[in-house]
N, C-alpha and C positions, 0 to 999 in steps of 0.2 A: 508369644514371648512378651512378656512385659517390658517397662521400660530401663530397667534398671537393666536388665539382663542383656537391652538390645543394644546398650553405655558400654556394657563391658564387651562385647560381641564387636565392636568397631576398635578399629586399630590405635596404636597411639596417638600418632597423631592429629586423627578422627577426634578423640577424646579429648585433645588439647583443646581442637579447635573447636568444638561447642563448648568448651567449659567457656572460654573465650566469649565466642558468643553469648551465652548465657548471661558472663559477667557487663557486657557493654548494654545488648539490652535493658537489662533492669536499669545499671546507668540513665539508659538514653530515657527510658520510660519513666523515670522522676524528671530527668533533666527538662522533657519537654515541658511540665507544669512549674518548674520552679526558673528558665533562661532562659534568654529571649532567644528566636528563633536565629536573626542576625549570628549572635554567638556561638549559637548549636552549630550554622553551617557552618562557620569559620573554621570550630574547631575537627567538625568531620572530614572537610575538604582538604584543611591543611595537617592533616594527619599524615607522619615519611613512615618509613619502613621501618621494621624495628631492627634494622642494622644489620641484620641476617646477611655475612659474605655472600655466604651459596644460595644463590638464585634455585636450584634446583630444591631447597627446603622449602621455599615460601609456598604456602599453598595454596591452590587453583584458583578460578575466580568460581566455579563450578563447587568446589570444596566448601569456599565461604558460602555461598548461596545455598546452599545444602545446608550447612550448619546453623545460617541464622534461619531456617525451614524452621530444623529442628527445635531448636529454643523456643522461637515463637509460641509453640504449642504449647511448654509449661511455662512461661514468664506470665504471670498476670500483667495484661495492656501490650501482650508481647505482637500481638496480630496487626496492632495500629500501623498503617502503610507509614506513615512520618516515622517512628522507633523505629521501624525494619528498616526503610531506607536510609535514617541517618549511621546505622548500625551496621550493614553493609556497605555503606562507603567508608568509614573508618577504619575498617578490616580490608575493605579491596585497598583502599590506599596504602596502609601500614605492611601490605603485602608486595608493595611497590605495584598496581594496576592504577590505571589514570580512568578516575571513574568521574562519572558528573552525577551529584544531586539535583533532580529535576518535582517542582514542585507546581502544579499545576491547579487548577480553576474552572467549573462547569456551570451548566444545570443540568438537574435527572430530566426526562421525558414530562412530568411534570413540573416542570421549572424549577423546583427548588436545588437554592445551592449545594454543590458538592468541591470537594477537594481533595488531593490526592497524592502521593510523593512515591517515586520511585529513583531509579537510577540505572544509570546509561554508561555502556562501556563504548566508544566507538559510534555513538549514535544507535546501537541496539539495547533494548531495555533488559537487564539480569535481574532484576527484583521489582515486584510492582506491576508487570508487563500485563496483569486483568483488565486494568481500565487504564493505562494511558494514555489512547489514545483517543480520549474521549474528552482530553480536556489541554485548554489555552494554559502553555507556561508562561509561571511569570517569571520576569526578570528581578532577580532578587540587585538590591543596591551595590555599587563597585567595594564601597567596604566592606560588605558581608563575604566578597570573591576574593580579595585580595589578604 
């Protein structure tokens, strides 16, 4: 099944939510080259709900992480762990979930630097969770949190 057929094959609200997706990554995927990181998370973190009464419309944290899966694959730059994780925490949050951007610092086996960004519901990783655990987070500055 192709992809176009596998778009329409998913339910509505399926459909919303990668469009969604779709539209934040490419977002997020300029935003990283053209805003400072400071402001990227400010504005992921402090992203509310979209107002939605019924709790029972918002969808999963399972749904979003699905959906930003799926975008990733056709967004060119859509794969980069920073775009996804700052792209899943703007959706888990606007979904009312209390998610943490966690952006962390290594070295590979042969010393050289790596870096890496996912995000954390409750202290378990929903996006990102290949290599987290392989690298010292940093503490981003109290204004970037607040």
């Amino acid at each position: 099944m192709n992809r176009v057929a596998k778009f329409f094959a998913l339910s509505a609200a399926d459909r919303r939510l990668l469009i969604e997706a779709w539209i934040v990554l490419a977002a997020m995927r300029v935003a990283v080259h053209t805003i400072a990181l400071e402001r990227l998370y400010k504005l992921a973190s402090r992203s509310r709900s979209t107002g939605r009464q019924d709790r029972d419309h918002l969808p999963s944290v399972e749904a979003i992480v699905r959906a930003v899966d799926r975008a990733s694959s056709v967004v060119p730059g859509g794969r980069n762990c920073l775009v996804r994780a700052l792209t899943a925490e703007l959706m888990l949050r606007r979904a009312d979930n209390e998610s943490e951007l966690k952006i962390g610092v290594g070295k590979s086996p042969h010393g050289e630097f790596r870096a890496h960004a996912w995000v954390e519901i409750a202290g378990k990783v929903v996006i990102g969770e290949s290599e987290s655990g392989d690298y010292v987070t940093l503490v981003l500055p109290a204004a970037a949190r607040h």
